[in-house]
C-alpha positions in Angstrom: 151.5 -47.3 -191.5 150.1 -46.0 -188.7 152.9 -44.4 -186.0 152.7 -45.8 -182.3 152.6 -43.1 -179.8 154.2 -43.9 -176.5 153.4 -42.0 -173.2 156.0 -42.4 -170.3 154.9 -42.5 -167.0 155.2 -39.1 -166.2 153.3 -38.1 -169.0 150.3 -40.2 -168.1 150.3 -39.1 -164.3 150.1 -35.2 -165.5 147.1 -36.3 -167.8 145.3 -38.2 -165.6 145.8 -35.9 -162.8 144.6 -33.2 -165.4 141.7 -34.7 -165.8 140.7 -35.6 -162.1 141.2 -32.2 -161.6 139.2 -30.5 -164.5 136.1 -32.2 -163.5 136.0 -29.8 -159.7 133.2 -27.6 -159.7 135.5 -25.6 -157.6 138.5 -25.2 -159.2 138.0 -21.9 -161.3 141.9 -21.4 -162.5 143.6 -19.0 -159.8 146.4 -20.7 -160.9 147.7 -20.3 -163.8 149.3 -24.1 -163.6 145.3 -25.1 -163.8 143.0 -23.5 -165.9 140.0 -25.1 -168.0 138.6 -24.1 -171.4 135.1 -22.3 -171.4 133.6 -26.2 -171.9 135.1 -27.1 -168.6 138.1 -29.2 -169.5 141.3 -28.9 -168.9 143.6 -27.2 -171.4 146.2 -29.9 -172.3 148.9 -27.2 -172.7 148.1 -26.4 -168.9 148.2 -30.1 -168.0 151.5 -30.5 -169.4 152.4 -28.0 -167.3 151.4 -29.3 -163.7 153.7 -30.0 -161.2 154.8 -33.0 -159.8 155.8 -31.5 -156.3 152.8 -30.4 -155.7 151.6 -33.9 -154.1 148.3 -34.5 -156.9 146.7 -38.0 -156.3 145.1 -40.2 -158.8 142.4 -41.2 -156.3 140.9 -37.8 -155.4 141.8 -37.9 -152.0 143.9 -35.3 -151.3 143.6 -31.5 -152.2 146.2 -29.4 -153.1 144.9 -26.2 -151.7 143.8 -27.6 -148.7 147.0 -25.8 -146.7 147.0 -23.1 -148.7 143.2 -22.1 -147.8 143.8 -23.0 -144.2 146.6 -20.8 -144.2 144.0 -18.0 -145.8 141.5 -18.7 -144.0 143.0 -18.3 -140.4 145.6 -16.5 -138.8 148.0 -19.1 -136.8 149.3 -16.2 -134.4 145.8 -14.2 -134.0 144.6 -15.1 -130.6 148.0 -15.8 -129.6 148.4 -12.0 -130.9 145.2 -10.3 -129.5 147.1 -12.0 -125.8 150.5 -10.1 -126.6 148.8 -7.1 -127.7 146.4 -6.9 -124.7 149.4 -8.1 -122.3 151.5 -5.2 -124.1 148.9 -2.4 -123.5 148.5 -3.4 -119.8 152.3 -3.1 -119.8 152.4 0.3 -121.5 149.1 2.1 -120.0 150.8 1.2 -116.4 154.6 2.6 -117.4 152.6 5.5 -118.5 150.4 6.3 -115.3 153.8 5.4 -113.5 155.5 8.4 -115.7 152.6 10.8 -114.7 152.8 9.9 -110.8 156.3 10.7 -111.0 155.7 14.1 -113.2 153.1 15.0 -110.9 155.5 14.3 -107.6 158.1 16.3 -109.6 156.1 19.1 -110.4 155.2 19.3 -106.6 158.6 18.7 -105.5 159.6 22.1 -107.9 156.9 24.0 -106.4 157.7 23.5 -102.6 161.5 24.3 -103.4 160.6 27.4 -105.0 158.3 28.2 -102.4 160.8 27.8 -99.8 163.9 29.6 -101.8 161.2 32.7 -102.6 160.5 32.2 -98.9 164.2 32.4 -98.2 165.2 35.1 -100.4 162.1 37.4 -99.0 162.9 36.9 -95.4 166.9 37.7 -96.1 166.7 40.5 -99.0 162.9 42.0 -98.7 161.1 41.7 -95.3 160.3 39.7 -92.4 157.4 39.2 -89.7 158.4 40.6 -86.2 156.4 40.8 -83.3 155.4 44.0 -81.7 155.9 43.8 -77.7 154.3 47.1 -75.5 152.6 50.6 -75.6 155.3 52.8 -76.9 153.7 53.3 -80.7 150.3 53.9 -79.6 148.5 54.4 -81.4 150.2 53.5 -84.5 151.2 50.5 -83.5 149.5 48.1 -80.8 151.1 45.2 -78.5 150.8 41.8 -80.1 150.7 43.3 -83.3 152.5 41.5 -86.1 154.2 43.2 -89.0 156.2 42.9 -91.5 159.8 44.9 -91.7 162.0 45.3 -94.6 166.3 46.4 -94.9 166.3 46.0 -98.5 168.4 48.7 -99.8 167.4 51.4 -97.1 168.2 54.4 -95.7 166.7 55.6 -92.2 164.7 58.7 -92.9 162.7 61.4 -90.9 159.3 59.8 -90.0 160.0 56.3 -91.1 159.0 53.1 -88.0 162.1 51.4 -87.5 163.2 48.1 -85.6 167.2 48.5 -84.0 169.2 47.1 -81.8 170.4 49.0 -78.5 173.9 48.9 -77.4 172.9 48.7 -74.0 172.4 45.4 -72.0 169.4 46.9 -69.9 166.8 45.4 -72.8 169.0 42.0 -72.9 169.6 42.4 -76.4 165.2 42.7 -77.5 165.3 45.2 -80.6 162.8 48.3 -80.3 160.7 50.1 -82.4 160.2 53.4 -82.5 159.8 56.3 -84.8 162.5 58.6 -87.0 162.7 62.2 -85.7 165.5 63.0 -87.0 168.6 61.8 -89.4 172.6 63.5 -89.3 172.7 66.6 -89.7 169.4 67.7 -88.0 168.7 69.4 -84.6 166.2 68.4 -82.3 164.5 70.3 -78.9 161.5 69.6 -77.5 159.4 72.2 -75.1 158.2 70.0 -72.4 155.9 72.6 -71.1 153.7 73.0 -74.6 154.7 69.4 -75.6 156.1 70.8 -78.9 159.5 68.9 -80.8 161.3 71.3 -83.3 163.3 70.4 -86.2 165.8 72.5 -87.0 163.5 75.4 -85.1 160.7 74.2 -86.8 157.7 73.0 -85.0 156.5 69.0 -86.2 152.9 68.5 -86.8 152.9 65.1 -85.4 149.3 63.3 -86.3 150.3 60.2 -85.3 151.1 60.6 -81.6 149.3 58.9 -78.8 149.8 62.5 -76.9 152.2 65.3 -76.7 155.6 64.6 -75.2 155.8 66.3 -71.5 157.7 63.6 -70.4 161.9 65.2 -70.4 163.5 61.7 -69.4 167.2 62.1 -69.5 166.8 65.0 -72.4 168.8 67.8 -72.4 168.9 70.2 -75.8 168.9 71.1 -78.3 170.8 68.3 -79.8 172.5 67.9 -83.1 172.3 64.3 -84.8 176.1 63.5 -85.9 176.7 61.6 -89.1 176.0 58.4 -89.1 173.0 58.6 -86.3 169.3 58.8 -86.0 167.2 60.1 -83.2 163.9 58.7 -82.6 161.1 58.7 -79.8 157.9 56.6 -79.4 154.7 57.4 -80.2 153.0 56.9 -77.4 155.3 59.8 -76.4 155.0 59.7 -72.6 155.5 55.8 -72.1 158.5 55.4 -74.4 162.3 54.5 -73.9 163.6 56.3 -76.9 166.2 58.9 -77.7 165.6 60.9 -74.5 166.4 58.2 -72.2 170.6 57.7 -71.9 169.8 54.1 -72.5 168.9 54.6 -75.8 170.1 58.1 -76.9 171.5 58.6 -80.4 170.5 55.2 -82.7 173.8 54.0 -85.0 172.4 53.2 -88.2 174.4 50.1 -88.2 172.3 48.8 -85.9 168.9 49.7 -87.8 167.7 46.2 -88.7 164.5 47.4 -90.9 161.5 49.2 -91.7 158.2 48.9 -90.6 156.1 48.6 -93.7 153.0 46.6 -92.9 150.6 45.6 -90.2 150.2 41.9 -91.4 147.9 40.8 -88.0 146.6 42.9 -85.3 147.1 42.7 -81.5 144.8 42.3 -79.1 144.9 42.4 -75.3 143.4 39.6 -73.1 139.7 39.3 -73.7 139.8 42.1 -76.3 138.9 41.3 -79.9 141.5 42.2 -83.0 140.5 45.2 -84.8 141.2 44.1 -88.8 141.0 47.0 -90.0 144.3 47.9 -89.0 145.7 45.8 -91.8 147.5 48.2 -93.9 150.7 50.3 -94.6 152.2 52.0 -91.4 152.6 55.2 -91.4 
């Protein structure tokens, strides 16, 4: 007797929607759920296997893998991506020509402090531009010359230019410059007949005068520089209020505010042209 075989509802929607399926020229068994036999039907172990979630219809309408290829096919968030990534570098290239304005301005910003702390720090410690005003250093120094005059860490010394300050009220307080003769210790005379200055009895070969000193002043000598003094005279020896004049006489060292170290812009006199070569060391 011949047993009667009974398929349940289930059953028959899995076979028939096996069999819709098996029939696709398309459908080449990605899935393991759905693969077909090298004759091109489906493998009834598979189609028992099929899934009813996965929304099969009897009537060939509907394809399984339509979402999934759309979802493969396309990228939901690319355009809206390209915008954020686009919107993003805009974002970051200006934050990052903002950072190099403000680098740049800091950078500058250093530099013009430095500048003026250097500039500081020179014009206390090192040296300083002072203006030259008359004839007494001829020819070593001209008017309207400008030059540059240092106290760092010095000691007035025989033949040195220096700027001081008088303690007399007849130059209302205008520092002079003029030239070292002499330092403590020393003795000075001068013969105003030969224009000769001794040093300790010693005559000075003095290059750098404008001409030879006949011109007594106020001086009487010989005279002996006490500690602590300087004694100086012009070198434009006949047109100078130096040491010789009771004005002036004997220079405190306390009141030595420099050296004369460089000739940083010549003079010139009305309608006279500036001689550049006298750029240099003075000496």
């Amino acid at each position: 007797m011949k047993d009667d075989h009974f398929v349940d509802d289930e059953e028959l929607n899995s076979i028939l929607d096996a069999d819709e399926y098996a029939g696709r020229s398309w459908y080449t068994g990605a899935d393991p759920d759905y693969t077909t036999n090298p004759g091109g039907e489906l493998d009834p172990d598979s189609a028992s296997r099929l899934d009813p979630e996965r929304n099969l219809r009897l009537d060939g309408s509907g394809d399984p893998y339509q979402d999934w290829d759309a979802d493969l096919s396309a990228d939901p968030g690319e355009d809206e991506g390209e915008g954020i990534d686009e919107k993003g570098a805009g974002k970051k290239g200006r934050e990052d020509e903002a950072n190099k304005a403000r680098m740049e301005l800091y950078d500058w910003l250093q530099c013009i402090v430095s500048a003026i702390i250097c500039g500081i720090f020179i014009f206390v410690f090192v040296g300083r531009t002072i203006g030259v005003d008359g004839r007494s250093m001829l020819q070593t120094l001209h008017n309207n010359d400008r030059v540059i005059m240092s106290n760092l860490f010095y000691t007035p010394k025989s033949g040195d230019i220096v700027v001081f300050q008088t303690m007399s009220d007849s130059f209302n307080g205008t520092p002079l410059v003029k030239r070292v003769i002499a330092v403590a210790g020393q003795t000075v005379d001068i013969n105003f007949e030969t224009g000769e200055v001794f040093i300790d009895g010693v005559v000075q070969k003095e290059t750098y005068i404008n001409e030879v000193t006949h011109n007594r002043i106020d001086f009487v000598g010989p005279v002996t520089v006490p500690e602590g003094f300087i004694f100086v005279l012009g070198d434009n020896r006949n047109s100078s209020s130096d040491s010789r004049d009771h004005r002036v006489g004997l220079v405190d060292t306390r009141c030595v505010l420099g050296k004369v170290l460089f000739i940083a812009l010549p003079g010139a006199e009305k309608g006279e042209s500036r001689d550049w070569s006298r750029i240099g060391f003075a000496h």
